[in-house]
C-alpha positions in Angstrom: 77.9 -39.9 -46.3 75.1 -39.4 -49.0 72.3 -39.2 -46.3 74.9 -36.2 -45.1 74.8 -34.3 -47.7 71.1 -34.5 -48.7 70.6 -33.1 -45.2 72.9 -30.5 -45.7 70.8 -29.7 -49.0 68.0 -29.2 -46.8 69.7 -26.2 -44.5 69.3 -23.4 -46.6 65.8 -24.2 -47.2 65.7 -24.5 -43.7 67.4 -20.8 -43.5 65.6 -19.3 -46.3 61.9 -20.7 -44.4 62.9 -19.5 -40.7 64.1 -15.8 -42.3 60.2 -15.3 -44.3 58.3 -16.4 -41.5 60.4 -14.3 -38.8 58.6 -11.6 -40.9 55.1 -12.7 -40.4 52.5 -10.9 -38.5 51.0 -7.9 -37.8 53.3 -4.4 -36.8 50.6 -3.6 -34.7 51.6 -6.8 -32.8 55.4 -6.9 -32.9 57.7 -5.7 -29.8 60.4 -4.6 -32.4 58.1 -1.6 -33.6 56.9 0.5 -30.1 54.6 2.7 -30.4 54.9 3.9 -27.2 57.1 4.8 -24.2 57.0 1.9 -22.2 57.9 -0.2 -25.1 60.9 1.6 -26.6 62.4 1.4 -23.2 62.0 -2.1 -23.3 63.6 -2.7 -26.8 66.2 -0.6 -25.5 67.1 -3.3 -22.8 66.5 -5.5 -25.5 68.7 -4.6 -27.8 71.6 -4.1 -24.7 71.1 -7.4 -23.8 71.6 -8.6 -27.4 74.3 -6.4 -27.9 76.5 -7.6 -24.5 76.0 -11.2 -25.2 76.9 -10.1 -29.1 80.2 -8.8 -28.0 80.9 -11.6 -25.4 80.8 -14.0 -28.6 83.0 -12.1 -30.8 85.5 -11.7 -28.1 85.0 -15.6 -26.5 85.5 -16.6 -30.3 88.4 -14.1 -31.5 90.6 -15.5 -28.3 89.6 -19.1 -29.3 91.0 -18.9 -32.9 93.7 -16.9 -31.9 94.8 -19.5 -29.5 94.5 -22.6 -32.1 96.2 -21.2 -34.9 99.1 -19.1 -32.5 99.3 -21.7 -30.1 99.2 -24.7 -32.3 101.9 -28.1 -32.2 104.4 -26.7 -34.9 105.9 -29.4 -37.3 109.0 -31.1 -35.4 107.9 -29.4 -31.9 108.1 -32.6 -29.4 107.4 -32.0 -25.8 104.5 -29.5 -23.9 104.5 -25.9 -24.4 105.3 -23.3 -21.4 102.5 -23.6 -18.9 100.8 -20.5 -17.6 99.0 -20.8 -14.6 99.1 -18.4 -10.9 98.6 -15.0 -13.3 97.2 -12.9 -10.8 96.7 -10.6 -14.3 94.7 -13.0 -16.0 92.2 -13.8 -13.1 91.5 -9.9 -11.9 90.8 -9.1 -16.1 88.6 -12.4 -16.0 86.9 -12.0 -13.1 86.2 -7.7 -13.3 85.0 -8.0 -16.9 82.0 -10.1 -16.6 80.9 -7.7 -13.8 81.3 -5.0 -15.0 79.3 -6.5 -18.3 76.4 -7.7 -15.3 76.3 -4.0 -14.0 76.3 -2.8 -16.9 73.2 -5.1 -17.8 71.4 -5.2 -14.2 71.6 -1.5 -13.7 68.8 -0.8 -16.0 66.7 -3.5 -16.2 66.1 -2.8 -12.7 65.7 0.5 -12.9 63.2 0.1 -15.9 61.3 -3.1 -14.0 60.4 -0.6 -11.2 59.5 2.1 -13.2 57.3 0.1 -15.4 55.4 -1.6 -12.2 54.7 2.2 -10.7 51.6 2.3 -8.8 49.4 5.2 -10.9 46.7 4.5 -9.4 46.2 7.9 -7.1 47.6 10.1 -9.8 45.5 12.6 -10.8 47.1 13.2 -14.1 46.6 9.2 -15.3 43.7 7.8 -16.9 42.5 5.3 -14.7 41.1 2.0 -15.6 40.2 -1.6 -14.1 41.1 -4.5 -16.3 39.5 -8.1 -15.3 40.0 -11.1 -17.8 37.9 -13.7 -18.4 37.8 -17.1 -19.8 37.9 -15.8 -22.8 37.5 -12.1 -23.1 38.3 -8.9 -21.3 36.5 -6.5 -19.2 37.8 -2.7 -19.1 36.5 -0.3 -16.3 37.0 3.5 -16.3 36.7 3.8 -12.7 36.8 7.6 -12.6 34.4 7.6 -16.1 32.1 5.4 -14.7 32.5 3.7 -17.8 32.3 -0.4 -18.3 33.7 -1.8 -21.9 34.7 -4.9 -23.4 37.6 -6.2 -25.6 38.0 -2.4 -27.3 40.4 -0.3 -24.1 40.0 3.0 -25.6 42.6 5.8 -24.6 43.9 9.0 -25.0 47.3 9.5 -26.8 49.3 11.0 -24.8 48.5 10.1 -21.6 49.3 7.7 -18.9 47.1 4.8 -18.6 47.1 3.5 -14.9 46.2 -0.7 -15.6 45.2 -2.3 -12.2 44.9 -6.1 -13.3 43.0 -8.6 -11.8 41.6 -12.4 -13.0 37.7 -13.3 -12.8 38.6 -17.3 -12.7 42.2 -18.3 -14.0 45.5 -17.2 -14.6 45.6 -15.4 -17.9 48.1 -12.8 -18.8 47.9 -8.7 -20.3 50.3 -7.8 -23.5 49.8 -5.4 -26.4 53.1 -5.9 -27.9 53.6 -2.5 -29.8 52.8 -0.4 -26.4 54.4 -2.7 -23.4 55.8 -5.8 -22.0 53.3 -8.2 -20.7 51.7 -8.9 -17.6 50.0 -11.5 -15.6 46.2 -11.2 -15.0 45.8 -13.4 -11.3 42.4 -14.1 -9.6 42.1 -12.6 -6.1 45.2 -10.1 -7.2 46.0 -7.3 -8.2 48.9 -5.8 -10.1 49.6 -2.5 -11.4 51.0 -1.0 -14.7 50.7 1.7 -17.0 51.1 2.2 -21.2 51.3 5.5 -22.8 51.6 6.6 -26.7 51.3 9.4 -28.7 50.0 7.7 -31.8 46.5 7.9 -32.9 45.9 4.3 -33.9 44.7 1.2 -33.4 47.1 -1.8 -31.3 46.6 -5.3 -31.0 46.7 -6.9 -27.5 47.0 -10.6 -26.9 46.8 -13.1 -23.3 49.9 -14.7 -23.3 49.3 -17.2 -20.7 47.6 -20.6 -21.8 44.3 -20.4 -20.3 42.2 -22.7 -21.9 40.8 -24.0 -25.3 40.2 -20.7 -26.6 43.4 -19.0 -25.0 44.3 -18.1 -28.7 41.1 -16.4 -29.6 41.6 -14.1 -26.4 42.4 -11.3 -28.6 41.5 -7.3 -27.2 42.3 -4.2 -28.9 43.9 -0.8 -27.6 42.6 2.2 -29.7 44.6 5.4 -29.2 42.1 8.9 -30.3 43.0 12.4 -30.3 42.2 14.4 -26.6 39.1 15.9 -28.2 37.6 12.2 -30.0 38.4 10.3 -26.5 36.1 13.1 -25.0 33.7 12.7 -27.8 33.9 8.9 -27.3 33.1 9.1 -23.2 30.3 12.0 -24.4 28.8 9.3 -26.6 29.1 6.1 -24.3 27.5 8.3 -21.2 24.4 8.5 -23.4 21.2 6.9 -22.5 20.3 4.2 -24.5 18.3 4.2 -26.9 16.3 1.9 -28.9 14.7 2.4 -32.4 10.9 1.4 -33.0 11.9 -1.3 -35.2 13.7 -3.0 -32.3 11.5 -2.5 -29.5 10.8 -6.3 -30.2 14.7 -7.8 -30.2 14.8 -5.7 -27.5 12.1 -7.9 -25.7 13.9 -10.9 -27.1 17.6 -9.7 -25.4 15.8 -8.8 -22.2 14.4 -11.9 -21.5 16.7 -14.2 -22.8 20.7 -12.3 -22.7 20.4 -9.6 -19.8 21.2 -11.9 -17.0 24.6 -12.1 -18.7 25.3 -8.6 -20.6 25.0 -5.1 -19.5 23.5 -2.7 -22.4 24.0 0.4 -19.4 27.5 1.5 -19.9 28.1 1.9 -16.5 26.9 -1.7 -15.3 29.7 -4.6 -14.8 28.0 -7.8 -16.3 28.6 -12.0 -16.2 29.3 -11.6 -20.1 30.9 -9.0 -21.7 29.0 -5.2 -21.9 27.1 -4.9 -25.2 26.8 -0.8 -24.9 27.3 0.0 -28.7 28.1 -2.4 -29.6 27.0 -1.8 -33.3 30.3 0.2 -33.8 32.7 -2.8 -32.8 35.1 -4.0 -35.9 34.6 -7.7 -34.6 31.9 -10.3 -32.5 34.0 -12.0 -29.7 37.5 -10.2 -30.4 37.5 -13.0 -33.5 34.7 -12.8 -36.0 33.8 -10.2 -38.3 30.9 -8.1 -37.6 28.4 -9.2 -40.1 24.4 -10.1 -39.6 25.4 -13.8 -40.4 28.3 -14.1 -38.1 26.2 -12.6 -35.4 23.5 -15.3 -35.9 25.9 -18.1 -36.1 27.6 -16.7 -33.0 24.0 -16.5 -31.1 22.9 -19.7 -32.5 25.9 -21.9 -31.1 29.0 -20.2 -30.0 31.1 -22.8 -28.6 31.7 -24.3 -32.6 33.6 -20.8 -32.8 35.2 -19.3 -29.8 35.6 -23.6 -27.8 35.2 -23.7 -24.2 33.2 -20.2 -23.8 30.8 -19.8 -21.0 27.7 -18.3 -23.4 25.2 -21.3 -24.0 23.8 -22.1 -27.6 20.1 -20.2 -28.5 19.6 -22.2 -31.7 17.4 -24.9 -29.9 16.2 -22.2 -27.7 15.2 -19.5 -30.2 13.3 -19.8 -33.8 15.4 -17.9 -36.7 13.3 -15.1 -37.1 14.1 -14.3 -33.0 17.8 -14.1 -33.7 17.3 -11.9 -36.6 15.2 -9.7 -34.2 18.2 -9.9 -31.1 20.7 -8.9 -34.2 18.8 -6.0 -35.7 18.3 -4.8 -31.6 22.0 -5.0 -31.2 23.3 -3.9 -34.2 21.0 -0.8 -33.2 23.2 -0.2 -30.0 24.7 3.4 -31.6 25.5 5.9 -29.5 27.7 7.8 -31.8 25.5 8.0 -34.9 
């Protein structure tokens, strides 16, 4: 009995615990707060789904106590109560209730499960892009832009994203939380979807799908911009490169030792992901900071911080002062200044 009641002690510590951390987090990575279209329709269903199985509890558990306390043995009662059974009643209310509650449950999920898989890809109206995941980053193609990006999808508010989704080796899986349900990423298929906002911000995306040692470091970002910065940004990215006199010689470095696997040339597709400015990206490998000393360290042996990733280590390969030079080249990687 004592070892009872110091468990019981424990419960609303237990309670108290579950209700902070069910607060955690980011709201730029929390279904509960769309930011756009796609996922307000899918709270709605949400929240319909909650709300039916709510009310199916109440009522379930109003009859139940009903029927114990009215129905209970009185004192002196001897015998069995009147049996009710054969109420032709009782079974049609039993039976048309639960589907009606279905229909009224079915009806738009699959409504909104079609609508959300549309095929955008020949609209002329949608912003079109390619989006291939890797182990462990992703790869975002503008394929009417000619435009080739990595971990940052940048968008227009307003506007129709048409995703077409596709895997480069194993099953991983698409969702930015705030904007849209998720989606699977399969090699040698492709899916469809779309997201829309009208926000100007920045969302945090996520794979979903375990795909690896580093499947929780598979972090991407979706940045909404204003109709007239988006242009700006596709002005900016279409530039030719251009490389400063005190990095001609990183640039010799990168060339002969990192080309084979990233594209500087925003319109090239590359092994790695595409380094076109990439001295305007908030973080190295969707996880580090961008700093000079996290670059190096990421150069010198990047499987210590992103595990299982398919770039090889440069720190037995390249003296310090080389990777100082590869950094100051690709922090120079500006097309926007």
């Amino acid at each position: 009995m004592k070892r009872l009641k110091s468990k019981w002690r424990i419960a609303p510590l237990v309670a108290m615990m579950t209700l902070l951390l069910s607060g955690c987090g980011s709201p730029q990575l929390s279904a509960l707060m769309p930011r756009g279209s796609v996922a307000s329709e899918q709270l709605f269903l949400i929240k319909l789904s909650i709300g039916i199985m709510g009310l199916v509890i109440v009522v379930v558990a109003a009859l139940y106590f009903i029927a114990i306390i009215r129905f209970r043995k009185r004192k002196g009662q001897t015998g069995y109560p009147k049996q009710v059974e054969g109420s032709h009643k009782l079974e049609i209310i039993w039976t048309v209730i639960p589907i009606l509650l279905l229909l009224i449950l079915a009806v738009p999920t699959v409504y909104y499960t079609f609508l959300h898989s549309t095929d955008l890809r020949k609209d002329p109206d949608a912003l079109q892009v390619k989006v291939t995941a890797h182990q462990y980053w992703w790869e975002f193609e503008y394929t009417d832009l000619g435009i080739n990006t990595a971990q940052d999808l940048v968008i227009p508010q307003g506007k129709k994203i048409a995703l077409e989704l596709e895997s480069a080796d194993v099953t991983h899986s698409f969702w930015v939380p705030s904007l849209g349900g998720k989606l699977d990423a399969n090699r040698g298929q492709v899916t469809t979807y779309y997201l829309e906002t009208d926000e100007v911000d920045t969302f945090l995306g996520k794979c979903t799908e375990l795909c690896g040692a580093s499947h929780s470091l598979m972090d991407f970002k979706v940045i909404s911009k204003s109709t007239a910065d988006f242009d700006a940004w596709v002005e900016g990215k279409k530039k030719p490169v251009a490389v400063a006199a005190e990095a001609e010689k990183g640039k010799l470095l990168f060339d002969s030792n990192c080309l084979s696997c990233h594209a500087v040339e925003v319109d090239k597709g590359s092994f790695g992901p595409n380094l076109n400015n990439f001295a305007n990206r908030v973080e190295i490998a969707g996880v580090l900071e961008h700093t000079d000393e996290n670059l190096k360290e990421w150069i010198k042996d990047p499987t210590t911080l992103k595990m299982g990733n398919k770039m090889p280590a440069f720190k037995d390969a390249l003296q310090d002062d080389e990777i100082n030079e590869i950094v100051k080249y690709l922090n120079s990687l500006n097309n926007f200044k």
